[in-house]
C-alpha positions as CSV (number, residue, x, y, z in Angstrom):
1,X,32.5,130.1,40.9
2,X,36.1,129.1,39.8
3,X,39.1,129.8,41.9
4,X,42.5,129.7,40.0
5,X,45.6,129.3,41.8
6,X,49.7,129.0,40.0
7,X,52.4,126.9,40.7
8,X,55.9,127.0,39.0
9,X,58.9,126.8,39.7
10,X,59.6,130.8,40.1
11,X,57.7,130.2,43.7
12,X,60.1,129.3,46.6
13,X,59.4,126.0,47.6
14,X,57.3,127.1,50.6
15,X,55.0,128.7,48.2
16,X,54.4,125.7,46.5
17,X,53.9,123.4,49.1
18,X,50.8,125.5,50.0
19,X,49.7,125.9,46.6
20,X,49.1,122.4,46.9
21,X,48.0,121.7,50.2
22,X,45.0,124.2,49.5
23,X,44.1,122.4,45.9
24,X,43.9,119.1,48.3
25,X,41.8,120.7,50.7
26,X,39.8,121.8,47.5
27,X,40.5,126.2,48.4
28,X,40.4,126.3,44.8
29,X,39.6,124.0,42.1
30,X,41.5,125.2,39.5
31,X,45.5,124.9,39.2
32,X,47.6,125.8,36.3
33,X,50.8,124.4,36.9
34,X,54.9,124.1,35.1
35,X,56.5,120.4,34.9
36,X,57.1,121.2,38.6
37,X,54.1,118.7,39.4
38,X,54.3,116.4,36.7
39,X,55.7,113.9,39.4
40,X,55.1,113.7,43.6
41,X,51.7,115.0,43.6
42,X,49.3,112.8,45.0
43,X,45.7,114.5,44.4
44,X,42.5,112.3,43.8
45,X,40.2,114.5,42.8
46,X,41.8,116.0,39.6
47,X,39.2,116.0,37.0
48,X,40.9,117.8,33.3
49,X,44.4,118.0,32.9
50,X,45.3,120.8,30.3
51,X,49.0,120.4,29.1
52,X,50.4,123.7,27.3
53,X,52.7,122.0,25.6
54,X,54.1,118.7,24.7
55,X,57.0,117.7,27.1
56,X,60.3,117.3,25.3
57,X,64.1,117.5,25.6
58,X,66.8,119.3,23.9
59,X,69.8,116.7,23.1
60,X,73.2,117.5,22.6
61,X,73.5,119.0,18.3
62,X,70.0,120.4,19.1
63,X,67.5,117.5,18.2
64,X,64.5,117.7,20.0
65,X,62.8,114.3,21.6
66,X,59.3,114.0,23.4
67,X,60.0,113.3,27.4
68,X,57.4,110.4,27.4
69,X,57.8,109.8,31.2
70,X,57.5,113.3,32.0
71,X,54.2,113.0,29.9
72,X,52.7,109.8,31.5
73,X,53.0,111.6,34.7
74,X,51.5,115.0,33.6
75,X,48.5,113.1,32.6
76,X,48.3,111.0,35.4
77,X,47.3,113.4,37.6
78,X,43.9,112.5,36.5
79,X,41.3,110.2,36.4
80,X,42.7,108.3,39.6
81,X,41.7,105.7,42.1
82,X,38.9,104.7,39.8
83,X,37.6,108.0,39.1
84,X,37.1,109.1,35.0
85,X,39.1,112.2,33.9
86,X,40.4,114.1,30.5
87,X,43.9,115.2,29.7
88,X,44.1,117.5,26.6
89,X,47.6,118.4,25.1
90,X,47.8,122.0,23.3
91,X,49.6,121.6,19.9
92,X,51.8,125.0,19.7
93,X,54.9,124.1,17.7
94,X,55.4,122.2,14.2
95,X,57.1,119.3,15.2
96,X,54.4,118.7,18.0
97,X,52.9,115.6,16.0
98,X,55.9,114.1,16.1
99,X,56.8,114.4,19.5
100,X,53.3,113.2,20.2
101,X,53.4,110.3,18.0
102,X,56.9,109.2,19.7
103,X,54.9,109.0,23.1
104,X,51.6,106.8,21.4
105,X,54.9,104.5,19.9
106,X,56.5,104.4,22.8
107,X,53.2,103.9,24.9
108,X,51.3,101.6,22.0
109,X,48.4,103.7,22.5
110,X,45.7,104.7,20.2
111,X,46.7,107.3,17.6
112,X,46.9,111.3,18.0
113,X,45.4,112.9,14.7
């Protein structure tokens, strides 16, 4: 069976300290988790990486850029040490595309379609 647990940043700092002590010590084997892990996690056995959303920022006149840093980390929380793992990114908004393709450009990756 599947155990879920959350981590954001709404949960004191404490709270998430535990969160993810217990998903190293493998008390659950599910996390669903805000930006507020995208870096300083350091977790081996991280199989799928779901991202919600495609990481970006809001620059000054309101334009909209992809955080491909942010991103890199996000799905580098899998597949580590030698071990094989999938990170999916959700398309939600109508500029997603683009903010994805900024990342492959930035990245010179293979192409998001």
């Amino acid at each position: 069976m599947n155990k879920v647990a959350v981590i954001s940043r709404d949960l004191q700092n404490v709270d998430r300290q535990k969160v993810a002590k217990d998903f190293r010590e493998k008390k659950f084997n599910i996390l669903i988790s805000s930006d507020v892990l995208a870096r300083g996690i350091d977790i081996p056995a991280v199989d799928l990486v779901i991202n919600w959303d495609v990481p970006m920022i809001t620059l000054e006149g309101g334009w909209k850029e992809a955080q491909k840093e942010t991103y890199l980390h996000r799905i580098g929380r899998t597949g580590r040490f030698g071990t094989e793992g999938v990170a999916l990114t959700l398309k939600q908004g109508e500029y997603d595309d683009d903010f994805m393709n900024q990342i492959i450009d930035h990245y010179k990756s293979f192409k998001y379609e």
